[in-house]
ZAVO-123019 format. One record per residue (C-alpha): x, y, z. Coordinates in steps of 0.25 Angstrom, whole numbers, padded with zeros to 4 digits, always signed. Example, Ala and Ser with C-alpha at 12.3 -4.5 7.8 and 13.67 -1.06 7.14 Angstrom:
2
+0049-0018+0031;+0055-0004+0029;
This chain:
531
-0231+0214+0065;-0217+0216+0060;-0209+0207+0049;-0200+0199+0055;-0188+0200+0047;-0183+0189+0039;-0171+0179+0041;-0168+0177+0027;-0154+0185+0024;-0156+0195+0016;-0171+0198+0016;-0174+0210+0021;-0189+0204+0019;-0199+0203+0031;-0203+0188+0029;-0213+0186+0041;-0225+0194+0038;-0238+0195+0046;-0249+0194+0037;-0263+0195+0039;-0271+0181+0035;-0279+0180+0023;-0286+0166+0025;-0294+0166+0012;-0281+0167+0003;-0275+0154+0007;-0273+0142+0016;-0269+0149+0030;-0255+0141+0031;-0251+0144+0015;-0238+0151+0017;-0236+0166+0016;-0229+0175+0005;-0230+0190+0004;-0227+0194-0010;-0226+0209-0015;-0220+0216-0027;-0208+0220-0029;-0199+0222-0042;-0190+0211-0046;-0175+0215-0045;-0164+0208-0051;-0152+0214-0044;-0144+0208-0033;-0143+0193-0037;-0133+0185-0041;-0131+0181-0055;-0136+0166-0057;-0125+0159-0066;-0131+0146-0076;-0118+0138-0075;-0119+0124-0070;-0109+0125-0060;-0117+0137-0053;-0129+0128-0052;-0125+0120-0040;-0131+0106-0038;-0130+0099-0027;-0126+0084-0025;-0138+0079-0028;-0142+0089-0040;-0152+0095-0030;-0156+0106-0041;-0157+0098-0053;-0172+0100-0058;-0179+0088-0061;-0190+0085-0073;-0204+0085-0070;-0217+0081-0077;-0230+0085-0073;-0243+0087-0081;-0251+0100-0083;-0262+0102-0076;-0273+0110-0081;-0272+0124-0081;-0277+0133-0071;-0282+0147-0075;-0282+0152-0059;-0271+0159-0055;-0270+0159-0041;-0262+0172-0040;-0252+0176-0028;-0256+0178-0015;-0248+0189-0005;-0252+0183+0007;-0257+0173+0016;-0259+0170+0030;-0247+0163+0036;-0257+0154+0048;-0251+0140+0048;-0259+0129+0049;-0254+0117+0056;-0249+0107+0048;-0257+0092+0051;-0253+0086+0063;-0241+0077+0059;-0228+0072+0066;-0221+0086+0059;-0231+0097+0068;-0228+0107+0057;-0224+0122+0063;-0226+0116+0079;-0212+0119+0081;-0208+0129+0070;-0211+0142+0067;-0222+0146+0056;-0216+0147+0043;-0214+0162+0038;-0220+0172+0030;-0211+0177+0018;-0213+0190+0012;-0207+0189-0002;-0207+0203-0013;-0210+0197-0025;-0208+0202-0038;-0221+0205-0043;-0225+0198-0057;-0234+0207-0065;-0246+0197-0062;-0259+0205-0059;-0269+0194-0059;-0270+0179-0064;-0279+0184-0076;-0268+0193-0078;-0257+0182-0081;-0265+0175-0089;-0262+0177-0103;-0272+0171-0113;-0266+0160-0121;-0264+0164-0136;-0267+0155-0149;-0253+0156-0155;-0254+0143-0163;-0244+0134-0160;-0229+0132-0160;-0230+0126-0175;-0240+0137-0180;-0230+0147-0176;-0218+0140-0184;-0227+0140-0196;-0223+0155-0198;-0208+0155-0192;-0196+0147-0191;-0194+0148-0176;-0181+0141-0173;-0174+0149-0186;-0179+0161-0179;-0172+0160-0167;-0159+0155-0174;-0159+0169-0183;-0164+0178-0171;-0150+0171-0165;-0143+0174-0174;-0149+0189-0176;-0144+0192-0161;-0133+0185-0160;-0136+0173-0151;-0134+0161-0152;-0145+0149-0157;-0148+0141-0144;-0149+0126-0149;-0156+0121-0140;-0168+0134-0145;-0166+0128-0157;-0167+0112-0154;-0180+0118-0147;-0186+0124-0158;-0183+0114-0168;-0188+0102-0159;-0202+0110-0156;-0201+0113-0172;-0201+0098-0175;-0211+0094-0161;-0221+0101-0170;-0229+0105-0158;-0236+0117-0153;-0226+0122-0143;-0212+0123-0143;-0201+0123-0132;-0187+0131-0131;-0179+0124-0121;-0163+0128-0119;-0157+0126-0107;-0142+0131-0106;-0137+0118-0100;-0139+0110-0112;-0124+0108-0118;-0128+0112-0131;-0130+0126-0125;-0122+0127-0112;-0113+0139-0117;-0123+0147-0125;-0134+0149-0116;-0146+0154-0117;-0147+0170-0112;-0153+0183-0113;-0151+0188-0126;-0156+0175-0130;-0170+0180-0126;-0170+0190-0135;-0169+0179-0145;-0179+0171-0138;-0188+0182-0137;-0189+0186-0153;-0189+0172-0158;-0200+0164-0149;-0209+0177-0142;-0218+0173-0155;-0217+0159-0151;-0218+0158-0137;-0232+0156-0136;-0230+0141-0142;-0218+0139-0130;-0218+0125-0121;-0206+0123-0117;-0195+0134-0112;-0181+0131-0105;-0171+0139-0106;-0163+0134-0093;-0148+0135-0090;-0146+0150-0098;-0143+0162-0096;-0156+0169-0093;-0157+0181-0085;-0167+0190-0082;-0168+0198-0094;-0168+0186-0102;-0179+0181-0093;-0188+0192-0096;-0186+0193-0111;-0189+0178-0112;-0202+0179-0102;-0207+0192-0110;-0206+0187-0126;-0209+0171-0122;-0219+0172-0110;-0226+0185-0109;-0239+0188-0115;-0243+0173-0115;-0231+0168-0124;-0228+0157-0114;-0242+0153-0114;-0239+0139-0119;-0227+0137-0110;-0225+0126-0100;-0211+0127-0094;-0200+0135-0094;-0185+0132-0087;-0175+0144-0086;-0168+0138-0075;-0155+0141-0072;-0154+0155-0079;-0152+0169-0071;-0165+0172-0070;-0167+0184-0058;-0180+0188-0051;-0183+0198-0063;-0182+0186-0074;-0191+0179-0066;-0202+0189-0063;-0202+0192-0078;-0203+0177-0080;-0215+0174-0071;-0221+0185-0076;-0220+0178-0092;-0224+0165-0084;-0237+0169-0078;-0244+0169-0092;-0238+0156-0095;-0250+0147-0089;-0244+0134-0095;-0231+0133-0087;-0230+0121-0081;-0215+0121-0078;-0207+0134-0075;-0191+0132-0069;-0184+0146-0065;-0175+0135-0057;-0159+0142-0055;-0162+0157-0056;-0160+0167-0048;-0172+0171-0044;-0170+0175-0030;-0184+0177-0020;-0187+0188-0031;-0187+0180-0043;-0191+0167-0036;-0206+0174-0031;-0208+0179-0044;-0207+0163-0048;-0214+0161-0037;-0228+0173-0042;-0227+0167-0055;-0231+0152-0048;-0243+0158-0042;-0247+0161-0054;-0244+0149-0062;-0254+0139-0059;-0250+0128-0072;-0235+0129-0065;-0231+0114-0063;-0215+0116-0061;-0207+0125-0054;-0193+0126-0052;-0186+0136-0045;-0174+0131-0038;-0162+0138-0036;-0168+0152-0038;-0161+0159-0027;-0175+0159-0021;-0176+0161-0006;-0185+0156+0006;-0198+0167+0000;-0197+0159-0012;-0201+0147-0006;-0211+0152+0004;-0218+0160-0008;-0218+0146-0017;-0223+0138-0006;-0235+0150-0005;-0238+0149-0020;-0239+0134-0020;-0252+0136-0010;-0259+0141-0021;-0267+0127-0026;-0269+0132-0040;-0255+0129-0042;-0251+0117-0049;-0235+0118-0047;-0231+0102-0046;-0215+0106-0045;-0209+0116-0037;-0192+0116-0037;-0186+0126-0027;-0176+0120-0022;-0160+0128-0017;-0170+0142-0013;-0159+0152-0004;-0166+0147+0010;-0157+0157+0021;-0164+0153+0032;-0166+0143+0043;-0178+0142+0043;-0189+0133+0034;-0199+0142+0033;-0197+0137+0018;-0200+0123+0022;-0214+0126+0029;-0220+0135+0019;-0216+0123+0007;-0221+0114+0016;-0234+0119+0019;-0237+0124+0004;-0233+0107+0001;-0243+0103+0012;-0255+0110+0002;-0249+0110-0010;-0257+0098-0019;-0249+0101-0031;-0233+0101-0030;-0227+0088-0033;-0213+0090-0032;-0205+0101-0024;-0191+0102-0024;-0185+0109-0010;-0171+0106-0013;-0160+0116-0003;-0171+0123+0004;-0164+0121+0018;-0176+0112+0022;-0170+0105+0035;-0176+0096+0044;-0186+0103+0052;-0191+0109+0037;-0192+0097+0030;-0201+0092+0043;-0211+0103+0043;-0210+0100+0027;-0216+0086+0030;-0225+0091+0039;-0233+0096+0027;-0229+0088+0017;-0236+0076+0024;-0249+0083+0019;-0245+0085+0006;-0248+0071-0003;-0244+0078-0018;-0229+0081-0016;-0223+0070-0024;-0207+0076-0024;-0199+0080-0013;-0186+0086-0016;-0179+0090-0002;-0165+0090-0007;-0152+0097-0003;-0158+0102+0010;-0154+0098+0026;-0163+0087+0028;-0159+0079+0040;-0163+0065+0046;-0174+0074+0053;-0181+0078+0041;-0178+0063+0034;-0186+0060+0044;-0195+0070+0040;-0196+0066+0027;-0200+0052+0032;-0211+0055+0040;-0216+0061+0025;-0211+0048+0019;-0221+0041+0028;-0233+0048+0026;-0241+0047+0016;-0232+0055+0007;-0233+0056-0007;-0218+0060-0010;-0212+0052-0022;-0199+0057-0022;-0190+0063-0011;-0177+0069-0012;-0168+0073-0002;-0155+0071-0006;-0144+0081+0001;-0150+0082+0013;-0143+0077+0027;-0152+0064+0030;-0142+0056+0034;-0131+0065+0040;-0121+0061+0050;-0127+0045+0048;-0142+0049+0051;-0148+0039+0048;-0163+0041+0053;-0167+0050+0043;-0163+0040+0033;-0171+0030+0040;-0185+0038+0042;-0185+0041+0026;-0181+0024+0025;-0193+0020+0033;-0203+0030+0027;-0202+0024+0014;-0205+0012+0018;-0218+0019+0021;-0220+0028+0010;-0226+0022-0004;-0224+0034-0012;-0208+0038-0014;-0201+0035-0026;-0188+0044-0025;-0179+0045-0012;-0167+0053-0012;-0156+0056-0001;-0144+0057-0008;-0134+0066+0000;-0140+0063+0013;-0128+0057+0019;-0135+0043+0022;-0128+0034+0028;-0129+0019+0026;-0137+0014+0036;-0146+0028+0031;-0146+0020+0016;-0148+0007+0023;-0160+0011+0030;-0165+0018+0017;-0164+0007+0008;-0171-0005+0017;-0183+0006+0016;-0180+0007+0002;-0179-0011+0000;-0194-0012+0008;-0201+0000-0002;-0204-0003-0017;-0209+0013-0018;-0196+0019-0018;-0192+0019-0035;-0178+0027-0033;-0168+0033-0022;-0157+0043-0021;-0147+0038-0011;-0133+0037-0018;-0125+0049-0012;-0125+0045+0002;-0116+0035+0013;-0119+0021+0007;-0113+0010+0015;-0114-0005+0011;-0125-0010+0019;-0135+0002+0010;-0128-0002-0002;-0130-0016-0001;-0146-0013+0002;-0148-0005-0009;-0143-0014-0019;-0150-0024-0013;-0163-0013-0015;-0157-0010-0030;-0155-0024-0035;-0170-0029-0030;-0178-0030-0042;-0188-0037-0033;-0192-0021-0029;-0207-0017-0036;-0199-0004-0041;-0183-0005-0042;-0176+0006-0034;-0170+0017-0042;-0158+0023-0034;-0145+0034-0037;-0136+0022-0036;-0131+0008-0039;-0125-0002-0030;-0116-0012-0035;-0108-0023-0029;-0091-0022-0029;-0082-0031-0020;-0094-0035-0009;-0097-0020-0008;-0110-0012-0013;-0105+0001-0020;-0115+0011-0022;-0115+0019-0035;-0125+0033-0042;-0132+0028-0051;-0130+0037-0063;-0144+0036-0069;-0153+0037-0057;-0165+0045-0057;-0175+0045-0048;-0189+0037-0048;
């Protein structure tokens, strides 16, 4: 059978491959990506600039990355390895109200060339851990932070205070480890970056004391791919990261070669629980490298890739690793991917990987064109899926339909506990049913905490309907609502909702009411954060 040739605008890829069905390799609906090797190229991208003003937010800060917690599960010594292929025979979903694919095409085969990480086996990537002493054994013999002030001095850069506040604060911790954290944003270092001649630096000072590393950020520089690459070869390699347990270089201009030389140094960090690569470069080329490395990365609790320039084969491959059960990722950001098509082929591989997946908690699918008819196929198996605690749909074309969607969800025995979808088009043009079906699913959920529909053009009776929901539910701990059409009648009930001290647990909202001349203005609440 011959490719068909793909509808993506410059890929000169087939992405719809006929394969032949290996049933003992995996589940016979798990998502299919090819993968083969090919050399990592740097050419032909654009350069990515670290100013704020190039890092465009949306309204509702739809790419600011928030803090998570989670604890450390037990390591696990089995590496699951990639897989090349797998059969693409879709099983039907449960019978439900959604009939997953009875009116849609099958979802897609991608073939992806990935950059080939120089992994040969999973003993292979397992670098045994070393008895280095620790941290304070190591400072009994050298004075680590005047080092790295002289070796500035010897080449001519200059001393980095927030190395040095780093340094001194693990100095007086007294502990075993010690952390490095330097992100350029921080005003104390916003015109004296961090860059690649600083890894020089970097690389002769703390090579010897990388084995005692925790903590490393060096977000918001000036990184490329050369500095990348020192950094990874004199602070990772040869089981120098082995204590490490999360690394941030977002927002740097890092390329596919940086990150293949980077997830290269990462496999033999088998305590990395949180790893963001978020606002780079990457491109597919890069972003699959990221992508091999978490097949192989079964202690990986966080990942954040957002705005990477990663394309539609970067999601696909994601949603295929995440088949794997050995992995315990918990977080997954991918939110703004370049998405040049129509079609949601996207949608229905995340969705069926989400309908299996008993790990992932939070999954953030911000601007991945996901309209109507996708977030309905996403519900379809999402209805099987009882560990997904957040949902972050934002900045996508989300309808009344897919409100209504979304409700059916609600309903269900869903164990969702935050949602957000702000900047979507709910209540365009006054609808107000799409409003309406998300109010009366909460009145028949017991599980949500955080509802948010900023930007979503409600109108006031949409807002009315929303809060006598919200006034006959004590579940709901906080909502979002302040940037939409308010008109008295919503304002008056929500003050009403806000000013009850009856309620079991007060209602947390983005806004304040008050009372000025018989009218109830509303106003953002300058402190809000969500439950």
């Amino acid at each position: 059978m011959q490719p068909r040739k793909s509808s993506l605008p410059g890929d000169s890829q087939p992405r719809c491959l006929q394969h032949r069905p290996r049933p003992q390799d995996f589940p016979n609906d798990r998502p299919i990506v090819n993968s083969s090797s090919c050399s990592t190229s740097n050419s032909n991208r654009s350069t990515y600039h670290n100013s704020d003003h190039h890092k465009k937010q949306s309204k509702d800060d739809i790419c600011n990355n928030h803090h998570h917690h989670h604890h450390h599960p037990d390591d696990d010594d089995d590496d699951p390895g990639p897989a090349s292929e797998a059969p693409q025979q879709a099983s039907e979903a449960g019978p439900n109200s959604f009939g997953a694919f009875s009116d849609v095409e099958q979802p897609l085969a991608y073939e992806a060339q990935v950059p080939s990480l120089n992994i040969v086996d999973a003993d292979a990537t397992q670098v045994p851990m070393m008895d280095m002493g620790t941290f304070q054994d190591y400072l009994a013999t050298t004075d680590i932070a005047q080092d790295y002030e002289n070796a500035c001095k010897q080449s001519g850069r200059k001393v980095n205070v927030l190395i040095r506040r780093s340094l001194h604060e693990s100095i007086q911790a007294g502990k075993d480890t010690f952390f490095l954290e330097a992100p350029g944003n921080h005003k104390l270092v916003f015109t004296c970056r961090l860059g690649d001649a600083d890894m020089t630096v970097f690389s002769k000072v703390f090579s010897p004391a990388a084995y005692h590393l925790q903590r490393l950020d060096l977000s918001h520089n000036l990184l490329s791919d050369d500095g990348v690459r020192l950094l990874a070869q004199s602070l990772l390699h040869n089981g120098r990261g082995q204590k490490l347990k999360a690394l941030s270089l977002r927002s740097n201009d890092i390329g596919p070669s940086g990150s293949a030389a980077l997830c290269e140094a990462l496999v033999q960090c088998r305590s990395l629980l949180r790893f963001d690569i978020s606002h780079n470069p990457l491109g597919r080329d890069g972003g699959l490298v990221v992508v091999e490395y978490l097949r192989h990365a079964p202690s990986l609790l966080e990942l954040f890739m957002q705005d990477t320039e990663a394309d539609i084969v970067v999601l696909v491959a994601i949603a295929e690793a995440l088949w794997n059960p050995q992995l315990n990722l918990k977080v997954c950001n991918i939110e703004n991917p370049r998405i040049q098509t129509l079609q949601e082929d996207h949608t229905v591989h995340l969705g069926r990987m989400l309908r299996v997946n008993t790990r992932l908690s939070e999954i953030y699918l911000g601007k991945v064109k996901m309209r109507d008819e996708g977030v309905r196929q996403l519900v379809s198996f999402l209805l099987e899926n009882k560990t997904l605690r957040i949902l972050d749909l934002r900045c996508n074309e989300l309808g009344a339909d897919g409100a209504k969607h979304l409700a059916v969800l609600l309903s269900s025995d869903c164990q969702l506990s935050h949602l957000y979808l702000s900047a979507n088009k709910i209540g365009e043009k006054c609808n107000v049913s799409g409003a309406a079906a998300l109010a009366d699913s909460l009145l028949h959920n017991r599980m949500l905490k955080h509802l948010d529909l900023n930007h979503n053009s409600l109108c006031g009776p949409a807002l009315k309907a929303i809060a006598d929901a919200v006034e006959q539910t004590s579940m709901l701990e906080s909502i979002a609502l302040f940037h939409n059409q308010w008109d008295q009648p919503s304002s008056y009930k929500f003050r009403q909702i806000l000013q009850d001290h009856a309620r079991i647990i007060p209602l947390k909202a983005d806004f304040i009411t008050s009372e000025v001349d018989l009218r109830v203005e509303v106003c953002k609440a300058a402190d809000f954060s969500p439950a």
